[in-house]
N, CA, C and O atoms as CSV, one atom per row, in Angstrom:
chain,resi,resn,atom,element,x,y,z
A,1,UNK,N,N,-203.140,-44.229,35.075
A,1,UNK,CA,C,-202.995,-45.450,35.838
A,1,UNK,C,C,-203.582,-45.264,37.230
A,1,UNK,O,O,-203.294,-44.388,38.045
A,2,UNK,N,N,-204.597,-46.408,37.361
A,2,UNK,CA,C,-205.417,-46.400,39.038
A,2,UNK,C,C,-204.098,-46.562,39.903
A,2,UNK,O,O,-203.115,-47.230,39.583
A,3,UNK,N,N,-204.284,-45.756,41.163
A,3,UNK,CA,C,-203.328,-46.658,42.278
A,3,UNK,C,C,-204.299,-47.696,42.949
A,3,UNK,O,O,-205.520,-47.851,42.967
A,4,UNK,N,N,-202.904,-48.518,43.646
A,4,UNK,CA,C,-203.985,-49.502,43.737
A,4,UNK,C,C,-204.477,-49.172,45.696
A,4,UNK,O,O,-203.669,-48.535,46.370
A,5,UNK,N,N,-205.536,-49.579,46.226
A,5,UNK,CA,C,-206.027,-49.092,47.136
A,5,UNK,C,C,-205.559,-49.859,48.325
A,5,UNK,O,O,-205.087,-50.855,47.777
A,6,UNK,N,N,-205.432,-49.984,49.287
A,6,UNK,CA,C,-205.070,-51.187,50.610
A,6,UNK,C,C,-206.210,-51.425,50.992
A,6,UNK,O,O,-207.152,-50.633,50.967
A,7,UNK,N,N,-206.218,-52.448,51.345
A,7,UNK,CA,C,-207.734,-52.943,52.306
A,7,UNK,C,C,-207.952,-52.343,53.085
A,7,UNK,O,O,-207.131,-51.501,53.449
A,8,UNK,N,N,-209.481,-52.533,53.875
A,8,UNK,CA,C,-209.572,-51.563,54.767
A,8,UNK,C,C,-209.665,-52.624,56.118
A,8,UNK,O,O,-210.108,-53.772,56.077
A,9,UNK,N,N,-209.265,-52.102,57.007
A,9,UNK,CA,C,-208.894,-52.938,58.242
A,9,UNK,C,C,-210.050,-52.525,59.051
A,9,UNK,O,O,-210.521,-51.387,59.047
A,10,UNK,N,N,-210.481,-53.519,59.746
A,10,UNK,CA,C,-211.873,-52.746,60.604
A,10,UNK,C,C,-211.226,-53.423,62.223
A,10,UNK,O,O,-210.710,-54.500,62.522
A,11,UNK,N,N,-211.466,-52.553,62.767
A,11,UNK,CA,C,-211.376,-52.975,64.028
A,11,UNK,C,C,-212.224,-52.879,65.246
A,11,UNK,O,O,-212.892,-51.859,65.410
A,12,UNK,N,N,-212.254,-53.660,65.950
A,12,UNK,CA,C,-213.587,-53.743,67.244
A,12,UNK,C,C,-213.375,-52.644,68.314
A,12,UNK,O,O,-212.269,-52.433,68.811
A,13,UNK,N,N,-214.317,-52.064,68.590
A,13,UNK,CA,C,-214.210,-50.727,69.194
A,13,UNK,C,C,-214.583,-50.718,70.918
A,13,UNK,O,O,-215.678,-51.193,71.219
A,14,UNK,N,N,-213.913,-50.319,71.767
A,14,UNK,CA,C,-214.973,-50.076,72.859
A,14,UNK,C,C,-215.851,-49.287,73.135
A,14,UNK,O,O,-216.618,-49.302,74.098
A,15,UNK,N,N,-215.719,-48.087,71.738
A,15,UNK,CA,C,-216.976,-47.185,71.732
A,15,UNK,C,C,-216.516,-45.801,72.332
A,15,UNK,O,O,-217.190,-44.771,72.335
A,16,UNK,N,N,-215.308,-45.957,72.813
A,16,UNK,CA,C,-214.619,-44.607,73.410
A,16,UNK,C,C,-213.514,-44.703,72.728
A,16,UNK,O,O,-213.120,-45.866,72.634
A,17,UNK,N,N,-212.675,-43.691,72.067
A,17,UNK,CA,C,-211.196,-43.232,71.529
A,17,UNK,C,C,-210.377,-43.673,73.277
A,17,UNK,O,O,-209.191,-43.954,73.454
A,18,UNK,N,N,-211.025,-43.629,73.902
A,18,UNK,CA,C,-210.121,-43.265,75.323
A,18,UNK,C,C,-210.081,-44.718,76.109
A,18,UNK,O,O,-209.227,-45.134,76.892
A,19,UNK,N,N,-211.365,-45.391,75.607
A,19,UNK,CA,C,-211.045,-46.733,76.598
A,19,UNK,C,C,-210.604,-47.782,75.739
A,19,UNK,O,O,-210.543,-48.939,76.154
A,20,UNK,N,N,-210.063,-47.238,73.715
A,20,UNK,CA,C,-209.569,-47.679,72.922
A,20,UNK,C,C,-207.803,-47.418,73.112
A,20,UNK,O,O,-206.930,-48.211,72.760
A,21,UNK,N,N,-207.640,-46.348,73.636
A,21,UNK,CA,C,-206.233,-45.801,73.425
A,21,UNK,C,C,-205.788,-46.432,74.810
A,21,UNK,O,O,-204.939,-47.304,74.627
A,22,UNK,N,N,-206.133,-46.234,76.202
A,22,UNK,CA,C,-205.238,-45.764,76.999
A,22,UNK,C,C,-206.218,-47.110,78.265
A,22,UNK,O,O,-207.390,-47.475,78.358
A,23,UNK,N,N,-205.194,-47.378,78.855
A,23,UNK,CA,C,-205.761,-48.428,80.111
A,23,UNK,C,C,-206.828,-47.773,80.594
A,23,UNK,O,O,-206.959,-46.550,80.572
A,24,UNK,N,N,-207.747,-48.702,81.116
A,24,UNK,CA,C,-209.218,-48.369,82.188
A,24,UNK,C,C,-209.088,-47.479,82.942
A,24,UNK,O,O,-210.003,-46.677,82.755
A,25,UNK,N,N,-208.125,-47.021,84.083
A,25,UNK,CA,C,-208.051,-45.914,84.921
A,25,UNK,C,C,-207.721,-44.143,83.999
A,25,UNK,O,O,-208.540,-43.243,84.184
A,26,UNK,N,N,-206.822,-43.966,83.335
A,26,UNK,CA,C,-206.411,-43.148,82.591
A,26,UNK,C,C,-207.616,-43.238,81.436
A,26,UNK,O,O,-207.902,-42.183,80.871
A,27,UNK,N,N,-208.053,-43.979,81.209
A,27,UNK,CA,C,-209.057,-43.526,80.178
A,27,UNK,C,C,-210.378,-43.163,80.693
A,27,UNK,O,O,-211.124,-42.410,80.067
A,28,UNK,N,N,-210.681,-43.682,81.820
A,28,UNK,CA,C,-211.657,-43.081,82.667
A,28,UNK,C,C,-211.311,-41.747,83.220
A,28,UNK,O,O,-212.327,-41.110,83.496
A,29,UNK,N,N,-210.404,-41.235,83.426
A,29,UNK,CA,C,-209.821,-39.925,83.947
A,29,UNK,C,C,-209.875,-38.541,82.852
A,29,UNK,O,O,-210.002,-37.316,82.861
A,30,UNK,N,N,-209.633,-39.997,81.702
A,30,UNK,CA,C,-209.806,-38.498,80.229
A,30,UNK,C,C,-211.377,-38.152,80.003
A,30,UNK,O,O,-211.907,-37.118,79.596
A,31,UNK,N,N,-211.880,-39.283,80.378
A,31,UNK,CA,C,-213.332,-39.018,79.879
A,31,UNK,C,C,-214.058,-37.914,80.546
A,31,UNK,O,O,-214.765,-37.003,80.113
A,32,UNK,N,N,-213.602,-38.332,81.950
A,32,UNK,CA,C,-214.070,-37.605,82.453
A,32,UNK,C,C,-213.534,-36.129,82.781
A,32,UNK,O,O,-214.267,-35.574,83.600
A,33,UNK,N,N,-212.383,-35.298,82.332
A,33,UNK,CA,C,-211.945,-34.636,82.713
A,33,UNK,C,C,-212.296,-33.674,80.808
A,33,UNK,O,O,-212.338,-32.445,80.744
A,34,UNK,N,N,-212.477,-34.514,79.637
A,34,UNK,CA,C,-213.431,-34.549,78.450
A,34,UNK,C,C,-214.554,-33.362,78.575
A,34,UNK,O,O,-214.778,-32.246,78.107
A,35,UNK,N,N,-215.262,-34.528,79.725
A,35,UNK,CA,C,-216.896,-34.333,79.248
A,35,UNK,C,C,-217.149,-33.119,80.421
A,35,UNK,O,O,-218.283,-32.665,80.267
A,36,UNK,N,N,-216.351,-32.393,81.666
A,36,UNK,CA,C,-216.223,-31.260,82.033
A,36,UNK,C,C,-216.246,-30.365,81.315
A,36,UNK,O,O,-217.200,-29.588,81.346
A,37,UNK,N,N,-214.966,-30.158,80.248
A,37,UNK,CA,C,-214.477,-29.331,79.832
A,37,UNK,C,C,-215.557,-28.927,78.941
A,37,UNK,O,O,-215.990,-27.775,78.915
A,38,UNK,N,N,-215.975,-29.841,78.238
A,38,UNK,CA,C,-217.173,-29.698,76.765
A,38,UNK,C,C,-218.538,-29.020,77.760
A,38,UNK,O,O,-218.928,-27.875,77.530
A,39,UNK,N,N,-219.080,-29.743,78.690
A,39,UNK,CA,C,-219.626,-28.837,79.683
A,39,UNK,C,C,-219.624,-27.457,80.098
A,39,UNK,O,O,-220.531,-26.888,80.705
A,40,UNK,N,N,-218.427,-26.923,79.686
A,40,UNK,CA,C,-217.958,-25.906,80.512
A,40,UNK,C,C,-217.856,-24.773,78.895
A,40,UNK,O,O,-218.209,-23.605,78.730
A,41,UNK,N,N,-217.211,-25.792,77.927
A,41,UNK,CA,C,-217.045,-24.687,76.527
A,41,UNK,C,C,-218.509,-24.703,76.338
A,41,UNK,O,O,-218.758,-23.502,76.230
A,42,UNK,N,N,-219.595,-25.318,76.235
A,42,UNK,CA,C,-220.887,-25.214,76.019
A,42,UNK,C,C,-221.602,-23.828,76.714
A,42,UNK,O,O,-222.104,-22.769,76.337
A,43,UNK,N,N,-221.373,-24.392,77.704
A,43,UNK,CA,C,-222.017,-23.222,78.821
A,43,UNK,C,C,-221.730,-21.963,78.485
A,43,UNK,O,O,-222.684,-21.194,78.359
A,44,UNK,N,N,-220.358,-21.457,78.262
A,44,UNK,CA,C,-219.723,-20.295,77.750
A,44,UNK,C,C,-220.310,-19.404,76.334
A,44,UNK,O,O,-220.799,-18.281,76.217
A,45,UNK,N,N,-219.981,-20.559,75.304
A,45,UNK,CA,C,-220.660,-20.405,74.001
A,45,UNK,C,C,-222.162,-19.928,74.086
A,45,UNK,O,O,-222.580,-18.905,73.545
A,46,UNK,N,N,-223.021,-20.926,74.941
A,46,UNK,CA,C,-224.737,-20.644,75.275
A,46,UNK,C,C,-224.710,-18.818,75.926
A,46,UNK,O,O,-225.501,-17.990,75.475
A,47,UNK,N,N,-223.715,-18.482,76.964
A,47,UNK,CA,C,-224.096,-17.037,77.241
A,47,UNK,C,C,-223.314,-16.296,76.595
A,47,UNK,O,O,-223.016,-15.196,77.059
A,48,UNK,N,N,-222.811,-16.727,75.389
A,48,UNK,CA,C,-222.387,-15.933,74.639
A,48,UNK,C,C,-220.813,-14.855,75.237
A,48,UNK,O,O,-220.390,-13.933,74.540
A,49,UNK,N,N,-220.188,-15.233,76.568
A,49,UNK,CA,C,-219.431,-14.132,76.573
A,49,UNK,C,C,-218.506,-14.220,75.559
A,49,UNK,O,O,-218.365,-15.101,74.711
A,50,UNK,N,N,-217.565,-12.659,75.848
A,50,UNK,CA,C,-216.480,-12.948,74.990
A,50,UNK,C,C,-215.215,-13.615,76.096
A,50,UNK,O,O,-215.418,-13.890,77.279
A,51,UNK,N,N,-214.117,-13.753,75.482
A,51,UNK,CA,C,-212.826,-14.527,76.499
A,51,UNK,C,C,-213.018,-13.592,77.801
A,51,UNK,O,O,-213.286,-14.069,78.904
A,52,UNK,N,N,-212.874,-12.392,77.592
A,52,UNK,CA,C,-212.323,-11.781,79.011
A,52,UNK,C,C,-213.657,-11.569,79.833
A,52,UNK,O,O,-213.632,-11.071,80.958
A,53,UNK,N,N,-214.584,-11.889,79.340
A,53,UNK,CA,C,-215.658,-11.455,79.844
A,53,UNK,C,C,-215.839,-12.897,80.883
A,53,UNK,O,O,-216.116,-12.761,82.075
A,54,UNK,N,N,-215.662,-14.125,80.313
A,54,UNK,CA,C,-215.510,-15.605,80.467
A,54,UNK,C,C,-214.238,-15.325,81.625
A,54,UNK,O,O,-214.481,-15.752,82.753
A,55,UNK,N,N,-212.838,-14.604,81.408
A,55,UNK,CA,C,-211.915,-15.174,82.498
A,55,UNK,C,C,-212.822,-14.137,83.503
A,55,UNK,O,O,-213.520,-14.976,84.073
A,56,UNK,N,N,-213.087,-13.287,83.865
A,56,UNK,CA,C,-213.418,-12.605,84.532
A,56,UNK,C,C,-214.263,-13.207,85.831
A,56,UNK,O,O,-213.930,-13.123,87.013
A,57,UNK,N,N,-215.570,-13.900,85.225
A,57,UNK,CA,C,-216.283,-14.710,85.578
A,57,UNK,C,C,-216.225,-16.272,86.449
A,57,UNK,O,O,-216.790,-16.739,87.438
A,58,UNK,N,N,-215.107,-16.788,85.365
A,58,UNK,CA,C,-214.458,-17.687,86.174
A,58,UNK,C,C,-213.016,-17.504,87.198
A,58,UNK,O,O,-212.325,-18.415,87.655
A,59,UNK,N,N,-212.864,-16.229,87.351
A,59,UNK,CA,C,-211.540,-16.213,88.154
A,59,UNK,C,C,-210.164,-16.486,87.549
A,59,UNK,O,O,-209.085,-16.600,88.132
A,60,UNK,N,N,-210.506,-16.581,85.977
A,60,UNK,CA,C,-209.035,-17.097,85.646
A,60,UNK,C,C,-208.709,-16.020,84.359
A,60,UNK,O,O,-209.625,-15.312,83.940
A,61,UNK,N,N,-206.903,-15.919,83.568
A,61,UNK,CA,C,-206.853,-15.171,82.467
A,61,UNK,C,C,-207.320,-15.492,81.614
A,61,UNK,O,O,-207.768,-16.639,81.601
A,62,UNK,N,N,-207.452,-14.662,80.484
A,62,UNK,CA,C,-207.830,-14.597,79.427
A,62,UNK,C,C,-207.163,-15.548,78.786
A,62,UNK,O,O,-207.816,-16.382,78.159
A,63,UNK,N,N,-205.797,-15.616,78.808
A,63,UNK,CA,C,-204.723,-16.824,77.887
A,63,UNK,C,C,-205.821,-18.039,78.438
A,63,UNK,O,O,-206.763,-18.565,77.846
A,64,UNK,N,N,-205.471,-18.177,79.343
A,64,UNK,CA,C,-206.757,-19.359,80.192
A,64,UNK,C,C,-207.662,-20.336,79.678
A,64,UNK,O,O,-207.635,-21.555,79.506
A,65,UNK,N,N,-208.654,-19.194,79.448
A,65,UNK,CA,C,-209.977,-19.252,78.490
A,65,UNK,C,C,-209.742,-19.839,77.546
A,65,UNK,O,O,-210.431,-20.788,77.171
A,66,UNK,N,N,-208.304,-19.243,76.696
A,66,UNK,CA,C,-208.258,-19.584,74.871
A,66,UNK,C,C,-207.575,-20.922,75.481
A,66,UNK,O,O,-207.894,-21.869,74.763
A,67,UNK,N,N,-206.847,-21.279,76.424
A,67,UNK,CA,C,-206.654,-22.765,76.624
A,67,UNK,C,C,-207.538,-23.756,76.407
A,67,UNK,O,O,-207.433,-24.732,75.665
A,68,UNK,N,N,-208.675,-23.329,77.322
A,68,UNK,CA,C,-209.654,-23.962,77.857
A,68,UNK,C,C,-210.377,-24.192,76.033
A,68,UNK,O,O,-210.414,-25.295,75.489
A,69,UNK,N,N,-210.744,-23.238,75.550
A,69,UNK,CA,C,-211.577,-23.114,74.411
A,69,UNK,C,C,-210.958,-23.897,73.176
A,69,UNK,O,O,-211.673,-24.091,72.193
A,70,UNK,N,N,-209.506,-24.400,73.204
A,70,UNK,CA,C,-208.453,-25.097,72.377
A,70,UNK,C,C,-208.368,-26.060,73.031
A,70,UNK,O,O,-207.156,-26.249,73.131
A,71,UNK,N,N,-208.975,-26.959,73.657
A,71,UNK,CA,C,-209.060,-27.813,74.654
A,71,UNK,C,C,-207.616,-28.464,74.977
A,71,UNK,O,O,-207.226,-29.629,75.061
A,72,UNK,N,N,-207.001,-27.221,75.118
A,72,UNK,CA,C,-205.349,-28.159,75.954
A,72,UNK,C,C,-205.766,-28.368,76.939
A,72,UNK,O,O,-205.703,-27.455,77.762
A,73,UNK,N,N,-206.474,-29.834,77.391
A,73,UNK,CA,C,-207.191,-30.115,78.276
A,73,UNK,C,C,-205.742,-30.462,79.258
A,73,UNK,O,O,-205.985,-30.619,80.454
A,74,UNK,N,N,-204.449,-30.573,78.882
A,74,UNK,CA,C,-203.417,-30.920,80.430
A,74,UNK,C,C,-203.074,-29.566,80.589
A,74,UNK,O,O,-201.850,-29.438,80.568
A,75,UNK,N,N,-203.763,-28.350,80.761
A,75,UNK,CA,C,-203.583,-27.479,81.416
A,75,UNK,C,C,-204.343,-27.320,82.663
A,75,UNK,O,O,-204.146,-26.513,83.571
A,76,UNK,N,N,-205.362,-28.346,82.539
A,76,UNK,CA,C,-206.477,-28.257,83.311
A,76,UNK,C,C,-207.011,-29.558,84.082
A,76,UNK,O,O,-207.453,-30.515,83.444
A,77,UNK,N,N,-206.946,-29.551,85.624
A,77,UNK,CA,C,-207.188,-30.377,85.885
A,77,UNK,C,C,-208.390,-31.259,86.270
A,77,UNK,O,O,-208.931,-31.147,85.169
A,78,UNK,N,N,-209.234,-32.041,86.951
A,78,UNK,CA,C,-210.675,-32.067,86.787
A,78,UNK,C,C,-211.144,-31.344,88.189
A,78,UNK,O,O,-212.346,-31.128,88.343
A,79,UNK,N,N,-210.152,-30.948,89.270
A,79,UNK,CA,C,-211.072,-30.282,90.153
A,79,UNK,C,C,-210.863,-28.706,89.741
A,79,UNK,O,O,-211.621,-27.998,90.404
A,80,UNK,N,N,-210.002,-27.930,88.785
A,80,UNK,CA,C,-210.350,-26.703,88.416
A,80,UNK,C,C,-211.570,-26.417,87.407
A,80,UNK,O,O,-212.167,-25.353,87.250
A,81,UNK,N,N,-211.835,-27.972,86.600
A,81,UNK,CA,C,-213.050,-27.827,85.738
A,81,UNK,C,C,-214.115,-27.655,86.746
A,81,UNK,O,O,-214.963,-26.785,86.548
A,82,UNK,N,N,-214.149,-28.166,87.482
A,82,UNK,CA,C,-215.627,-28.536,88.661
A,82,UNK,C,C,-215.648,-27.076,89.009
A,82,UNK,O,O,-216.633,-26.408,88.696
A,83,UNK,N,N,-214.732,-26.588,89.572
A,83,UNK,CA,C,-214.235,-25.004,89.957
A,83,UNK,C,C,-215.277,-24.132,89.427
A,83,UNK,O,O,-216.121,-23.356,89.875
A,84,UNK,N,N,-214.806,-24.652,88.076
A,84,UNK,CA,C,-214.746,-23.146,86.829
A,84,UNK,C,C,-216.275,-23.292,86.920
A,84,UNK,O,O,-217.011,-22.320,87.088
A,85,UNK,N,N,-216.724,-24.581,86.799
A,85,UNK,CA,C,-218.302,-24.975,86.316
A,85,UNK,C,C,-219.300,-24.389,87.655
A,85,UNK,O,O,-220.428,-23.904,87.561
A,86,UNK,N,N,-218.508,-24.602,88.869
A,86,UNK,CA,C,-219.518,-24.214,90.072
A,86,UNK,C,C,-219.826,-22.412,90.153
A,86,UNK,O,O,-220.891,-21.863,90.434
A,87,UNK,N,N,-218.221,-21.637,89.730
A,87,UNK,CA,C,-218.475,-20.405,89.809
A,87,UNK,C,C,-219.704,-19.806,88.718
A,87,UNK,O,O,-220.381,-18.787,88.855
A,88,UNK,N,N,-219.728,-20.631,87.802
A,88,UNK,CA,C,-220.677,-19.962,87.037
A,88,UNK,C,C,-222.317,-20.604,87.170
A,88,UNK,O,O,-223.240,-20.328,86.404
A,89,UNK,N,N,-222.379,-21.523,88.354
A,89,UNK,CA,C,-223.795,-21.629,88.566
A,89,UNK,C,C,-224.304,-23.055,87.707
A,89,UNK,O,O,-225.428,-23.179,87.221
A,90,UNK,N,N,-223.279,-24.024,87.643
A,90,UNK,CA,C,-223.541,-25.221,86.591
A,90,UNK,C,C,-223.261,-26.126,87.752
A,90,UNK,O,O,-222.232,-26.245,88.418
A,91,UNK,N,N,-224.500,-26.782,87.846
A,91,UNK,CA,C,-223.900,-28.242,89.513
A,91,UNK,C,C,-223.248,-28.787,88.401
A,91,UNK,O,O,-223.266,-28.654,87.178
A,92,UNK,N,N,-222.610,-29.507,89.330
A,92,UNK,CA,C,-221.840,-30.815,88.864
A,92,UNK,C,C,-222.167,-32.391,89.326
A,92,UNK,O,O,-221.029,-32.746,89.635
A,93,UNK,N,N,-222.599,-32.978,89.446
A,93,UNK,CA,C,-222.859,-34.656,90.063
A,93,UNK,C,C,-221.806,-35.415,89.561
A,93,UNK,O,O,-221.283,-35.362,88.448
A,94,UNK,N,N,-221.467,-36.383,90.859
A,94,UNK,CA,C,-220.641,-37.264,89.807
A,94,UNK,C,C,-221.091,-38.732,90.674
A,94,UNK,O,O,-221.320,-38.991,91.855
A,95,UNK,N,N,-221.077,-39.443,89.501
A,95,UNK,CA,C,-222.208,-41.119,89.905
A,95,UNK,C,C,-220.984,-42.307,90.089
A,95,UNK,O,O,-220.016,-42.443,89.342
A,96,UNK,N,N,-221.218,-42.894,90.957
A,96,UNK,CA,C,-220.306,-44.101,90.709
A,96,UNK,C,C,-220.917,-45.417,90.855
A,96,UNK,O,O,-221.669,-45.813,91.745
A,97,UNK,N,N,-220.358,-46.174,89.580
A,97,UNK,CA,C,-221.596,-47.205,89.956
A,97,UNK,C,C,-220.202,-48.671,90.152
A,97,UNK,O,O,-219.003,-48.407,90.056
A,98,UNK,N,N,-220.627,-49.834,90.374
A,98,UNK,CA,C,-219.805,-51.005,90.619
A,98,UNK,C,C,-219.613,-51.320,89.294
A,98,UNK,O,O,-220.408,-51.193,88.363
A,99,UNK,N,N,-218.048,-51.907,89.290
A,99,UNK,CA,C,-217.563,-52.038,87.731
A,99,UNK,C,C,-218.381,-53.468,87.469
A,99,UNK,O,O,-218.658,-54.180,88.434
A,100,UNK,N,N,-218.790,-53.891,85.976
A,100,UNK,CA,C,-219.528,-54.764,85.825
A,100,UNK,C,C,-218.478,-56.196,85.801
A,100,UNK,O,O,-217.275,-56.258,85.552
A,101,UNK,N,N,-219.368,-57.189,86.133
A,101,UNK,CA,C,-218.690,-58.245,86.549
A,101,UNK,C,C,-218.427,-59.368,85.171
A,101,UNK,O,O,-219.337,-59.726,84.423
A,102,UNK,N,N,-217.145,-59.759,85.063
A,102,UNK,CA,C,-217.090,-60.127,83.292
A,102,UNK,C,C,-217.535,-62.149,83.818
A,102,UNK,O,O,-217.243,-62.804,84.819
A,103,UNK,N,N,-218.243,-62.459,82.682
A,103,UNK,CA,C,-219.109,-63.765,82.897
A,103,UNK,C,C,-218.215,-64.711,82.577
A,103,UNK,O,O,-217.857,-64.611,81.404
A,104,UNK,N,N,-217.550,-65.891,83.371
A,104,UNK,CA,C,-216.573,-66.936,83.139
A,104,UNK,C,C,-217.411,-67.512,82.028
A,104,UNK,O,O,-218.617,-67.343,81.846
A,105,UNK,N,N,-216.340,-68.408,81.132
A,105,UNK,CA,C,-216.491,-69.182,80.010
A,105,UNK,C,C,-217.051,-70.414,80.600
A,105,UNK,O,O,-216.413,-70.744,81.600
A,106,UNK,N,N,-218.177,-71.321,80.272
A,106,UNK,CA,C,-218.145,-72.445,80.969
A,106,UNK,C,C,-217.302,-73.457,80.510
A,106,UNK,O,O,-217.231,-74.525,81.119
């Protein structure tokens, strides 16, 4: 006997998990505190260290690292990511542009 299947529900996206889940300020805060961290595990992975070789480098422990690398990203805040990213020679920029203006209905 088939089970029987549920429909599938589609829903309209803003294109982010984060500006889907969580209000405009807090979801702007994850994104950006996100796209550090992935910055920062990239960079690591590319020179290949190992953890201690990584806390060493960045000034922080080893437990640290395996935080950082398990992305318990609320261990970490976005000016220790900027931190971690400057000690190892990675600028950082950050852009701000004017929020876009939503068009009245006529």
């Amino acid at each position: 006997m088939k089970k029987r299947q549920r429909p599938v529900q589609v829903i309209d996206t803003a294109g982010s998990v984060f500006f889907d889940l969580f209000e405009p300020a807090e979801a702007q805060r994850l994104s950006i505190q996100s796209g550090l961290a992935l910055a920062l595990e990239r960079e690591l992975a590319a020179r290949k260290w190992t953890q201690a070789e990584a806390a060493r480098r960045l000034g922080i422990t080893q437990p640290r690292v395996s935080d950082l690398l398990r992305r318990r990203l609320d261990k970490f805040s976005i000016d220790a990511l900027i931190v971690y990213l400057a000690r190892i020679g990675v600028p950082v920029r950050i852009d701000t542009a004017p929020p876009k203006r939503r068009r009245r209905a006529a």
